[in-house]
C-alpha positions, 0 to 999 in steps of 0.5 A: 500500500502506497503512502499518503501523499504530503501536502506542501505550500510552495512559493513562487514568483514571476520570473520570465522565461523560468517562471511565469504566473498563471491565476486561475478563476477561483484565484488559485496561481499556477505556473508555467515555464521549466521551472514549472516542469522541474516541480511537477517532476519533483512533486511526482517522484518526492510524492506530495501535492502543492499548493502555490502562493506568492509573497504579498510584496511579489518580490524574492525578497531582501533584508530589512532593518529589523533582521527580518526579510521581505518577499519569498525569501522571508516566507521562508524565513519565517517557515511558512512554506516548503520551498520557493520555486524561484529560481534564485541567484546564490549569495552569502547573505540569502544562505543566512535565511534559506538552504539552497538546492543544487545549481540550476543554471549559471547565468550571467547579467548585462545591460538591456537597453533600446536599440541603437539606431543609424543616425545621421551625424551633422559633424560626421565630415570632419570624422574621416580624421581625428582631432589631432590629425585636423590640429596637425594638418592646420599647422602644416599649413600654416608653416607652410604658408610662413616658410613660403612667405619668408623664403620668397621674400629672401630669395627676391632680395638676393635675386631681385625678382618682384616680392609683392604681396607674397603673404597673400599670395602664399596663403591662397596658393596653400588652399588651392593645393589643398583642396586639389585646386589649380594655382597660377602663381609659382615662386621663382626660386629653386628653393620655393619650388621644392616647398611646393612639391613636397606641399603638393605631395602632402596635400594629395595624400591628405586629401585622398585619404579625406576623401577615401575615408568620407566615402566610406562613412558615408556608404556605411554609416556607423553606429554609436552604441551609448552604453556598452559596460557599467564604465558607459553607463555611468558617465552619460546622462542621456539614458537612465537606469535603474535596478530590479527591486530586491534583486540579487543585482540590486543587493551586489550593487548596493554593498559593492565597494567599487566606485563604478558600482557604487556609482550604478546603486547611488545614480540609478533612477529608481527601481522596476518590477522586474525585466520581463515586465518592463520589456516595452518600456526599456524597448522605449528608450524609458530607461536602461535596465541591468538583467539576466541574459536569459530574461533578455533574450526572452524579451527579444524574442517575443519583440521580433515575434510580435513586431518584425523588428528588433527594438533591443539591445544587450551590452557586449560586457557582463555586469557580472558573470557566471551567477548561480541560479538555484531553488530555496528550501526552509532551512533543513528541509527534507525535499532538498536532497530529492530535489538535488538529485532530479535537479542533477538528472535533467541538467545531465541528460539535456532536458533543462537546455531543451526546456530553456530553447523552447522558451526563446526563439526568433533571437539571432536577428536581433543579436547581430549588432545594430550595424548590420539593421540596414538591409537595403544596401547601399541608398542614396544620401539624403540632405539629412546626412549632408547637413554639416557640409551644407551649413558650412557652404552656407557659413561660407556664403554669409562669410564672403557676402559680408567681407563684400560689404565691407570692402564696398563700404570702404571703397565708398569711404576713400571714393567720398574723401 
C-alpha cells in the first residue's frame, strides 16, 4: 500500500522565461515555464501535492532593518512554506535565511537597453580624421604658408625678382593645393619650388585619404552604441537606469565597494518590477535596465515575434558573470536532497537546455549588432546626412557676402574723401 501523499505550500514568483504566473478563476496561481516542469517532476517522484502562493510584496525578497526579510525569501524565513520555486541567484547573505538546492543554471547579467539606431551625424565630415590629425594638418599649413612667405621674400632680395604681396599670395596658393585646386602663381626660386612639391605631395595624400575615408562613412554609416559596460553607463546622462527591486543585482550593487558600482546603486533612477515586465518600456528608450541574459533574450524574442523588428539591445560586457541560479528550501528541509538529485538528472541528460530553447526563439536577428539593421544596401544620401557640409557652404556664403560689404563700404569711404 502506497503512502499518503504530503501536502506542501510552495512559493513562487514571476520570473520570465523560468517562471511565469498563471491565476486561475477561483484565484488559485499556477505556473508555467521549466521551472514549472522541474516541480511537477519533483512533486511526482518526492510524492506530495502543492499548493502555490506568492509573497504579498511579489518580490524574492531582501533584508530589512529589523533582521527580518521581505518577499519569498522571508516566507521562508519565517517557515511558512516548503520551498520557493524561484529560481534564485546564490549569495552569502540569502544562505543566512534559506538552504539552497543544487545549481540550476549559471547565468550571467548585462545591460538591456533600446536599440541603437543609424543616425545621421551633422559633424560626421570632419570624422574621416581625428582631432589631432585636423590640429596637425592646420599647422602644416600654416608653416607652410610662413616658410613660403619668408623664403620668397629672401630669395627676391638676393635675386631681385618682384616680392609683392607674397603673404597673400602664399596663403591662397596653400588652399588651392589643398583642396586639389589649380594655382597660377609659382615662386621663382629653386628653393620655393621644392616647398611646393613636397606641399603638393602632402596635400594629395591628405586629401585622398579625406576623401577615401568620407566615402566610406558615408556608404556605411556607423553606429554609436551609448552604453556598452557599467564604465558607459555611468558617465552619460542621456539614458537612465535603474535596478530590479530586491534583486540579487540590486543587493551586489548596493554593498559593492567599487566606485563604478557604487556609482550604478547611488545614480540609478529608481527601481522596476522586474525585466520581463518592463520589456516595452526599456524597448522605449524609458530607461536602461541591468538583467539576466536569459530574461533578455526572452524579451527579444517575443519583440521580433510580435513586431518584425528588433527594438533591443544587450551590452557586449557582463555586469557580472557566471551567477548561480538555484531553488530555496526552509532551512533543513527534507525535499532538498530529492530535489538535488532530479535537479542533477535533467541538467545531465539535456532536458533543462531543451526546456530553456523552447522558451526563446526568433533571437539571432536581433543579436547581430545594430550595424548590420540596414538591409537595403547601399541608398542614396539624403540632405539629412549632408547637413554639416551644407551649413558650412552656407557659413561660407554669409562669410564672403559680408567681407563684400565691407570692402564696398570702404571703397565708398576713400571714393567720398
Amino acid at each position: 500500500m502506497s503512502s499518503p501523499r504530503s501536502f506542501l505550500r510552495i512559493a513562487a514568483e514571476e520570473w520570465v522565461p523560468w517562471t511565469k504566473i498563471d491565476r486561475q478563476e477561483d484565484g488559485h496561481i499556477m505556473i508555467q515555464g521549466p521551472m514549472a516542469n522541474l516541480l511537477d517532476i519533483l512533486a511526482e517522484r518526492a510524492n506530495f501535492d502543492y499548493e502555490l502562493v506568492q509573497p504579498s510584496d511579489h518580490v524574492w525578497g531582501g533584508p530589512s532593518a529589523n533582521g527580518s526579510w521581505t518577499g519569498m525569501l522571508g516566507m521562508l524565513q519565517r517557515q511558512e512554506v516548503e520551498f520557493a520555486v524561484g529560481p534564485f541567484g546564490v549569495t552569502p547573505q540569502r544562505e543566512t535565511v534559506c538552504d539552497f538546492s543544487d545549481s540550476i543554471y549559471s547565468e550571467n547579467n548585462a545591460i538591456l537597453m533600446v536599440r541603437p539606431t543609424l543616425q545621421s551625424d551633422v559633424t560626421g565630415f570632419i570624422k574621416p580624421f581625428t582631432m589631432e590629425v585636423w590640429l596637425l594638418a592646420l599647422a602644416s599649413l600654416l608653416s607652410v604658408v610662413v616658410a613660403m612667405t619668408l623664403l620668397v621674400w629672401m630669395e627676391g632680395k638676393m635675386q631681385h625678382f618682384p616680392t609683392r604681396n607674397i603673404f597673400s599670395k602664399a596663403v591662397l596658393w596653400a588652399l588651392q593645393t589643398l583642396t586639389q585646386e589649380t594655382s597660377e602663381w609659382l615662386p621663382q626660386g629653386d628653393g620655393g619650388r621644392l616647398i611646393v612639391t613636397t606641399w603638393l605631395l602632402a596635400s594629395l595624400v591628405f586629401m585622398t585619404s579625406y576623401s577615401g575615408i568620407l566615402t566610406a562613412m558615408l556608404t556605411v554609416p556607423r553606429v554609436t552604441i551609448p552604453i556598452d559596460s557599467l564604465e558607459d553607463m555611468v558617465s552619460q546622462s542621456s539614458l537612465p537606469w535603474r535596478l530590479e527591486v530586491d534583486s540579487m543585482m540590486f543587493e551586489y550593487f548596493q554593498n559593492s565597494k567599487d566606485e563604478v558600482r557604487r556609482k550604478v546603486f547611488t545614480g540609478s533612477s529608481g527601481t522596476f518590477k522586474d525585466c520581463w515586465a518592463s520589456r516595452e518600456s526599456i524597448a522605449n528608450g524609458e530607461f536602461a535596465a541591468i538583467c539576466d541574459k536569459t530574461t533578455m533574450k526572452k524579451a527579444m524574442s517575443w519583440d521580433f515575434s510580435t513586431s518584425g523588428q528588433c527594438h533591443l539591445y544587450i551590452s557586449r560586457e557582463n555586469v557580472y558573470s557566471n551567477a548561480i541560479i538555484s531553488m530555496a528550501f526552509k532551512i533543513n528541509s527534507t525535499y532538498r536532497s530529492k530535489a538535488n538529485h532530479i535537479i542533477r538528472i535533467v541538467k545531465e541528460s539535456g532536458i533543462l537546455d531543451k526546456w530553456i530553447r523552447a522558451q526563446i526563439t526568433n533571437t539571432s536577428q536581433c543579436l547581430r549588432p545594430p550595424s548590420s539593421d540596414r538591409r537595403e544596401g547601399i541608398s542614396p544620401l539624403n540632405t539629412e546626412a549632408l547637413t554639416g557640409p551644407l551649413l558650412v557652404l552656407a557659413g561660407g556664403m554669409v562669410a564672403g557676402l559680408l567681407i563684400f560689404l565691407v570692402e564696398l563700404l570702404l571703397s565708398w569711404m576713400s571714393t567720398g574723401n
